[in-house]
Structure formats: C-alpha cells, structure tokens
DRENLOTI-224727 format. One record per atom (N, C-alpha, C): residue in three letters; x, z, y. Coordinates in steps of 0.2 Angstrom, whole numbers, plus 5000, padded with zeros to 4 digits. Layout:
ALAXZY...
# end
This chain:
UNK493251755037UNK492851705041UNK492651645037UNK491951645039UNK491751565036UNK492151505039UNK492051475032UNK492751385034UNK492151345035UNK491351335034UNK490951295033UNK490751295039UNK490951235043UNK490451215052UNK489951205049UNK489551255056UNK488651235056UNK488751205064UNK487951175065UNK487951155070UNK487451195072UNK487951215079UNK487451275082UNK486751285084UNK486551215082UNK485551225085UNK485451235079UNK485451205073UNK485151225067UNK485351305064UNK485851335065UNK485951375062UNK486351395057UNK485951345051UNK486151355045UNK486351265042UNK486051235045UNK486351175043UNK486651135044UNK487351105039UNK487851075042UNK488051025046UNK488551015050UNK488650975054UNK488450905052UNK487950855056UNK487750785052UNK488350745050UNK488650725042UNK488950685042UNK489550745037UNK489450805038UNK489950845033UNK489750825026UNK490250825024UNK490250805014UNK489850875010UNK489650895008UNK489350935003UNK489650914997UNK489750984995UNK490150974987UNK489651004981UNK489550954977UNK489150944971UNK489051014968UNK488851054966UNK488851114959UNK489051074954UNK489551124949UNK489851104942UNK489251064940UNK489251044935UNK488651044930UNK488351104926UNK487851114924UNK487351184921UNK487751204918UNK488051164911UNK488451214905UNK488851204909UNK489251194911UNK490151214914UNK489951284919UNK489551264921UNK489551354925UNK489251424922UNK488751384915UNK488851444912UNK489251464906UNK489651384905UNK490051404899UNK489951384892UNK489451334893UNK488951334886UNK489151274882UNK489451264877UNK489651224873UNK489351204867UNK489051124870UNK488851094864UNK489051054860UNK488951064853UNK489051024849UNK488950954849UNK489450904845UNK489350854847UNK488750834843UNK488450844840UNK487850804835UNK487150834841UNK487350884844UNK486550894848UNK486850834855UNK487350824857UNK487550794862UNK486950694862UNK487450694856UNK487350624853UNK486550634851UNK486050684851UNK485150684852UNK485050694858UNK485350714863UNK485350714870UNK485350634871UNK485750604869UNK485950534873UNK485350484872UNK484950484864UNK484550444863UNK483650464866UNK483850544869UNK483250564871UNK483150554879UNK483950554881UNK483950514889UNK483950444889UNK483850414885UNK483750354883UNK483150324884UNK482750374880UNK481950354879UNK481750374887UNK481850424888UNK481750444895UNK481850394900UNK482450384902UNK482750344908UNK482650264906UNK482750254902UNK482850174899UNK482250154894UNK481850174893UNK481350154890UNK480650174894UNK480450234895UNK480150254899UNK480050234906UNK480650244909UNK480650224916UNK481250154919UNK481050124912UNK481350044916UNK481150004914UNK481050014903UNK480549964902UNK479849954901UNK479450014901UNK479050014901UNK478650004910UNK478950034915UNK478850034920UNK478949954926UNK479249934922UNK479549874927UNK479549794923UNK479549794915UNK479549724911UNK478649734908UNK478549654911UNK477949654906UNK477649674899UNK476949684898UNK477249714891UNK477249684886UNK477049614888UNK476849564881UNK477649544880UNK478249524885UNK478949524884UNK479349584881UNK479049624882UNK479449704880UNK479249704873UNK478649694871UNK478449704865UNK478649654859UNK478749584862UNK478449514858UNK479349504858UNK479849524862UNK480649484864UNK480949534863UNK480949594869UNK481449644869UNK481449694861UNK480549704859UNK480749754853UNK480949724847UNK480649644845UNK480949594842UNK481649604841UNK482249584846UNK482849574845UNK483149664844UNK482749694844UNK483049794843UNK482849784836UNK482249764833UNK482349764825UNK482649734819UNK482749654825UNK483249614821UNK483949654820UNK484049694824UNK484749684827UNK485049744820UNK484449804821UNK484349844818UNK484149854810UNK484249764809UNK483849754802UNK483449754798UNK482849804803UNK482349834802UNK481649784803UNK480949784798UNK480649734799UNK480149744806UNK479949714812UNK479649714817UNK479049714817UNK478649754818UNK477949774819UNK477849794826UNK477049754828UNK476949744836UNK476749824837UNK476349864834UNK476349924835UNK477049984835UNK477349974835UNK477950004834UNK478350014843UNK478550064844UNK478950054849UNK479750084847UNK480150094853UNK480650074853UNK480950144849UNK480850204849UNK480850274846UNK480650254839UNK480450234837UNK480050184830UNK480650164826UNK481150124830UNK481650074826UNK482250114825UNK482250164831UNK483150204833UNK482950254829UNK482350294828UNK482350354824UNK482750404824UNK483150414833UNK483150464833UNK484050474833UNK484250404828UNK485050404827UNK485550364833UNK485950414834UNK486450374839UNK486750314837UNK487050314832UNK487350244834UNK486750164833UNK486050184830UNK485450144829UNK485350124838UNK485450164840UNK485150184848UNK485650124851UNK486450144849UNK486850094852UNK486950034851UNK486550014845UNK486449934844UNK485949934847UNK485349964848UNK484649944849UNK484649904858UNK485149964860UNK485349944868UNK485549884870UNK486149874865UNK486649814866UNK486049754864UNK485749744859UNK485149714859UNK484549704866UNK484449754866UNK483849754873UNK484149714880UNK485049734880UNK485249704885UNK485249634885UNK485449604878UNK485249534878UNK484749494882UNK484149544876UNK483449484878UNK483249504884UNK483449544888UNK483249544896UNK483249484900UNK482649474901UNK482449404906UNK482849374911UNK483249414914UNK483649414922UNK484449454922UNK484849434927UNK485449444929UNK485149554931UNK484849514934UNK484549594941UNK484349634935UNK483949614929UNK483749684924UNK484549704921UNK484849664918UNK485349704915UNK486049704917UNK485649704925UNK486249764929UNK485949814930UNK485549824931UNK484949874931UNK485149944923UNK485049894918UNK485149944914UNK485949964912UNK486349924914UNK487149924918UNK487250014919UNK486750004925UNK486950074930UNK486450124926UNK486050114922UNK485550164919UNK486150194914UNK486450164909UNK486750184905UNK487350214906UNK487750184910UNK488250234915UNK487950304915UNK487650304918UNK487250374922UNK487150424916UNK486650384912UNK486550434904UNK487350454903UNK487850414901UNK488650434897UNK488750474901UNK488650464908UNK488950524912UNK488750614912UNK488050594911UNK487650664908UNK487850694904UNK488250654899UNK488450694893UNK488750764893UNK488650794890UNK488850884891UNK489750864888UNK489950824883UNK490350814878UNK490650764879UNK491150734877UNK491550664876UNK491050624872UNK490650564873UNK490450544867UNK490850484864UNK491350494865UNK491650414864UNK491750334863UNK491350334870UNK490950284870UNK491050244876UNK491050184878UNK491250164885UNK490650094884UNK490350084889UNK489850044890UNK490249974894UNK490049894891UNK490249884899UNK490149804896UNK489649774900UNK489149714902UNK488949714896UNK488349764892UNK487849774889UNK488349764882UNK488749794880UNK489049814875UNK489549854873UNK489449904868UNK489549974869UNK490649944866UNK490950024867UNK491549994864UNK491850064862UNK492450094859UNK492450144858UNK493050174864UNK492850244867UNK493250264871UNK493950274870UNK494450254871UNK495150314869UNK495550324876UNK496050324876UNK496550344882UNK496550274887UNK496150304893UNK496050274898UNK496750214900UNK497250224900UNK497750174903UNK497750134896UNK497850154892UNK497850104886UNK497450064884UNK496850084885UNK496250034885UNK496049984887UNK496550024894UNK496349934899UNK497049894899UNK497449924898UNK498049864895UNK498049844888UNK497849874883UNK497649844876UNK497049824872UNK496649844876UNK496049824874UNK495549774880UNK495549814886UNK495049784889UNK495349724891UNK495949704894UNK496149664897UNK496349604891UNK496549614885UNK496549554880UNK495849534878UNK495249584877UNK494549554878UNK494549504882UNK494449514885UNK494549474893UNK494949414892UNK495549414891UNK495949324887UNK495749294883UNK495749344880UNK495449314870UNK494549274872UNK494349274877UNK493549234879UNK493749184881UNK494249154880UNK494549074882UNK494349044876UNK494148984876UNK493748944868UNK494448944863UNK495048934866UNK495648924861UNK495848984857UNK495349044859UNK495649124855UNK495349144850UNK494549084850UNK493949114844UNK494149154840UNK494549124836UNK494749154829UNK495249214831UNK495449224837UNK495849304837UNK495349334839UNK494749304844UNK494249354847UNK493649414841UNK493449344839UNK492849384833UNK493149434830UNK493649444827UNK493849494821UNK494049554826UNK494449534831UNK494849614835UNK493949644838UNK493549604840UNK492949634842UNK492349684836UNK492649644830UNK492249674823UNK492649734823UNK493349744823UNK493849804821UNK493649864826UNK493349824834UNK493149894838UNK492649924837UNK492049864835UNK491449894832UNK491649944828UNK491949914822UNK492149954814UNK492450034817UNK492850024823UNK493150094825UNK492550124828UNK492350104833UNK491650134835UNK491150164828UNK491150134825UNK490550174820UNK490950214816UNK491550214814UNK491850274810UNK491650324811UNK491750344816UNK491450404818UNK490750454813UNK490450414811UNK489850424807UNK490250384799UNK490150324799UNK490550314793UNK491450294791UNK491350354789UNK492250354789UNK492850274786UNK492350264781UNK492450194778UNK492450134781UNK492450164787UNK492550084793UNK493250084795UNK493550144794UNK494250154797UNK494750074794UNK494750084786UNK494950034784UNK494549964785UNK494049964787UNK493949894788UNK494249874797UNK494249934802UNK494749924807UNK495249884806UNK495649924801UNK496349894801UNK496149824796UNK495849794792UNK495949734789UNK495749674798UNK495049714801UNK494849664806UNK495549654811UNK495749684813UNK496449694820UNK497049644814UNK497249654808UNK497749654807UNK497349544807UNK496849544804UNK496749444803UNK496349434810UNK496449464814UNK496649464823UNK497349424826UNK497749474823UNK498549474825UNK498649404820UNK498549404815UNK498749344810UNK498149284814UNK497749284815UNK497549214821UNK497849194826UNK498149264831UNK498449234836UNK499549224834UNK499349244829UNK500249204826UNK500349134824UNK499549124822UNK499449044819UNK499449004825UNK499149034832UNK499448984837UNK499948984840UNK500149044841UNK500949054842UNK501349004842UNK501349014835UNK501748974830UNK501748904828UNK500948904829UNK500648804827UNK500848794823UNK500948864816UNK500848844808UNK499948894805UNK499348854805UNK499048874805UNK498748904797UNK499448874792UNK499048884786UNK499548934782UNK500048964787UNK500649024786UNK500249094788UNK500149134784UNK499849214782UNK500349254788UNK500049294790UNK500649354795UNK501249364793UNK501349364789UNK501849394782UNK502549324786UNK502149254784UNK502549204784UNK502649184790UNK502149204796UNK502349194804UNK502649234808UNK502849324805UNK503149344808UNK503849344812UNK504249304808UNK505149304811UNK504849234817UNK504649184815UNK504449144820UNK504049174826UNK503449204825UNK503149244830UNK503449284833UNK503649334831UNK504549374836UNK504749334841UNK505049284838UNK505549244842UNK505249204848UNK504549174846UNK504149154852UNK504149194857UNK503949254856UNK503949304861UNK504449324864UNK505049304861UNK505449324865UNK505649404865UNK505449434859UNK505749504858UNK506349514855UNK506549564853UNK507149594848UNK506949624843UNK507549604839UNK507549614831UNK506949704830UNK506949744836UNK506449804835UNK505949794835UNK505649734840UNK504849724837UNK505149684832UNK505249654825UNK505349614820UNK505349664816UNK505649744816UNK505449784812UNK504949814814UNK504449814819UNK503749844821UNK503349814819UNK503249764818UNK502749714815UNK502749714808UNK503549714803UNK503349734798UNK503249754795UNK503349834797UNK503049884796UNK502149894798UNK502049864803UNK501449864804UNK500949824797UNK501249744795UNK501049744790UNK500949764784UNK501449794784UNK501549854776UNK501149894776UNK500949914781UNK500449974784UNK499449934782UNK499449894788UNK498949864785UNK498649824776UNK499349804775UNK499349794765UNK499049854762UNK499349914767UNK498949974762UNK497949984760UNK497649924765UNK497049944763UNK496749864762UNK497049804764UNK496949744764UNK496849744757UNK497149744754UNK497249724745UNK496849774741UNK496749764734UNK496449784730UNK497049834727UNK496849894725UNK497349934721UNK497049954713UNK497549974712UNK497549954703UNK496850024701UNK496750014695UNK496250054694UNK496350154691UNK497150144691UNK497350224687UNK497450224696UNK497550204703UNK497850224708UNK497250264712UNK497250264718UNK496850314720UNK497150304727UNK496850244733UNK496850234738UNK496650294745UNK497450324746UNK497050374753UNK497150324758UNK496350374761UNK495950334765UNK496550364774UNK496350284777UNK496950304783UNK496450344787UNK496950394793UNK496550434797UNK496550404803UNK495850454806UNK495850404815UNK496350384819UNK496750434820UNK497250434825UNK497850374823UNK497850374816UNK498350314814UNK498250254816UNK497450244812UNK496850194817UNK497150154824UNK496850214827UNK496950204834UNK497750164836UNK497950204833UNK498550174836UNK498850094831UNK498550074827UNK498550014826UNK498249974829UNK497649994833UNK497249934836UNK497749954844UNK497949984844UNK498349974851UNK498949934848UNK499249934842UNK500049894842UNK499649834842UNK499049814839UNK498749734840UNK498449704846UNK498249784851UNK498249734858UNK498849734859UNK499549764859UNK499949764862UNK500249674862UNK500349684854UNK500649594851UNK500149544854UNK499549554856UNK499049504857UNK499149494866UNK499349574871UNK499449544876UNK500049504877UNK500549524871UNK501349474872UNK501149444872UNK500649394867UNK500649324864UNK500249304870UNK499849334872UNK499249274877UNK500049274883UNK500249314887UNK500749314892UNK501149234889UNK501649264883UNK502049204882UNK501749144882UNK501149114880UNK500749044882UNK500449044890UNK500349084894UNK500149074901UNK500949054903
# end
C-alpha cells in the first residue's frame, strides 16, 4: 500500500503542505568518492560561480569591486594589484588563496546587508562539498573545523570572551594558532607554529590571572592553578603541556633532529588551551 497522501482531485500531487523529502546528493546515491584535492577545486570553482559571478559582479559597482574589493584580495594575498586582473587572476585556482581572498573581500564590503549576503553564499558553497573540507566559516572569517561540541566550548565561545579589550594579548596569538592550524593542512610546518601561538595565548592569560606580567608560564603556573581553583591534576596537566610545547618553542641543538608534532596531538593542544582559557575567563567573571 502506498504511505504517500495524494489529494484526490490532483491525483498525483501531494497534499498542500506535506513535507517532501530531499534526494541524497548525486555522489551519495551513486557512491562516488572524491578526493580531497578535486573537492577543494570544486570549492574555489563555486566560488567564482556563486560569489563572484553572481554577487559580485551582478550586484557591487564595478568601479568599487575593482578599485576596494580586488585591491584588499591582493594585498591580503601579497600579490601586486593590477586594475585588469580579476578575482580568478589573484587566487589562481588555490584553495587556501581562495580563503583568504574571501575573508578579505568580506572586509571591504560596503554594507552590513552585502556581508550577510555573502554569509549565506559561503555557507551554501561548504555545504556542497562532496567531502569534509575542514573549514567553518563564520562573520567573514574562515576557522578550522574539528569536533562539533568541542569547538564551541573551546574555541568558539573563548573567541567570543577573549574580544573584550582586556584579552588582546591572549586574543591575537590563539587566533594566529587557528589560522596556523587551518593552513597545515597544506603546510605541515605550521603545526609547530600552532603550538608556539596557543602556548604565548595561555602564557598572556596567566600574566593576567596572576598580575605577574613579567613571569613566563613556566613561572605562573603553580599560582595560575590555584587561581582557578583546581587540583594538584591540572598542576600536573599544564606541566606537561609546557614540556610539550618546549618541544618545538626552543631551538635544538645541531647533531639533534626535531620530530615534527602530528595533527591530532595539535588538536588537542589547542583544545587543552581553550580549555585553561575558558577556566581563566570563568574565574575573573
């Protein structure tokens, strides 16, 4: 027996107001598995399509798109600015080029209304993705994706605190560290600069903690502990965490041969640094 109500005069069509259920997506129904590097040519190809094509080119003046918006994508991108050049011209085609070029473009948008505009364009592109790209979009600045519960209690919610003027010094560095995690992906060599940028994160907000601003982490740990109010287990968490991060903060000797730390350990160092950084903002509110 069919489960699907029709309504009897049309025949075939369903009742006004019944929900219709989407089709998988194209690969998922026929099973087609792509690779992450065509994924990530996909993305900046929906890009030029949706976002450049059909938002900036269609709806921003051109003397502003050409003279501001492509301006701030060269600069941003390093690259020297030429008025014949368009936006496929700077990005060449490279995903993470693409993803600065954006966060750039969002900037110099004239209006609130354009860059929410491109808010929900960019959403919709990630959403496309056949693949994970590991990437989270959110108020015109890209982030790296990881485990959905963790990121909004250690990451996204201490971004959020750390934008009080009294955090600056904890803010810029943990934001350089997610960047730095963000582009590993492509250059592996940013993993260690992760863990230098989170660990002189953690070491700023100890300095206030503490309100010993001239004592290294090293030297505001036992005090930092005890502000928060924890137990002698975070006192051995933290200094292990700094033993950890000494592994690539310092210089090593010349017969040595520093192994390079992997993503997943990464990861989970920026999570023990939002973790200590949501303690600390808590214990000051």
């Amino acid at each position: 027996m069919n489960d699907v109500c029709h309504d009897p005069k049309s025949g075939s069509q369903p009742i006004s107001g019944q929900r219709t259920v989407s089709p998988p997506p194209f690969y998922q129904r026929f099973s087609i598995k792509v690779p992450d590097e065509d994924a990530k040519s996909q993305f900046v190809n929906r890009v030029q399509n949706l976002v450049v094509k059909n938002f900036f080119l269609a709806t921003i003046e051109k003397k502003v798109y050409k003279n501001h918006i492509l301006w701030q994508v060269a600069n941003a991108l390093g690259k020297e600015y030429f008025n014949i050049f368009g936006f496929e011209n700077y990005v060449e085609g490279d995903f993470y080029a693409c993803l600065k070029a954006l966060e750039a473009a969002y900037k110099a948008l004239p209006t609130k209304a354009k860059k929410k505009r491109l808010d929900t364009i960019v959403q919709h592109i990630i959403s496309q993705s056949e693949v994970d790209l590991g990437i989270e979009w959110r108020e015109g600045i890209f982030w790296p994706a990881g485990a959905k519960l963790l990121d909004e209690a250690l990451v996204n919610e201490p971004l959020q605190w750390l934008s009080a003027p009294n955090y600056h010094n904890v803010l810029a560095p943990f934001e350089k560290g997610l960047r730095h995690f963000l582009e590993a992906h492509k250059y592996p060599e940013r993993l260690a600069d992760t863990v230098t940028d989170m660990y002189e994160a953690l070491e700023a907000m100890a300095k206030v903690v503490t309100c010993r601003p001239k004592r290294d982490l090293s030297g505001n740990a036992e005090l930092f502990v005890k502000k928060l109010g924890l137990s002698d287990y975070y006192k051995k968490m933290l200094k292990d965490y700094i033993s950890y991060a000494n592994e690539f903060r310092h210089a090593v000797e010349e017969s040595k041969e520093r192994k390079p730390p992997v993503p997943q350990e990464v990861e989970a160092f920026v999570y023990t640094t939002g973790l200590f950084i949501r303690l600390a903002v808590e214990s000051l509110s």
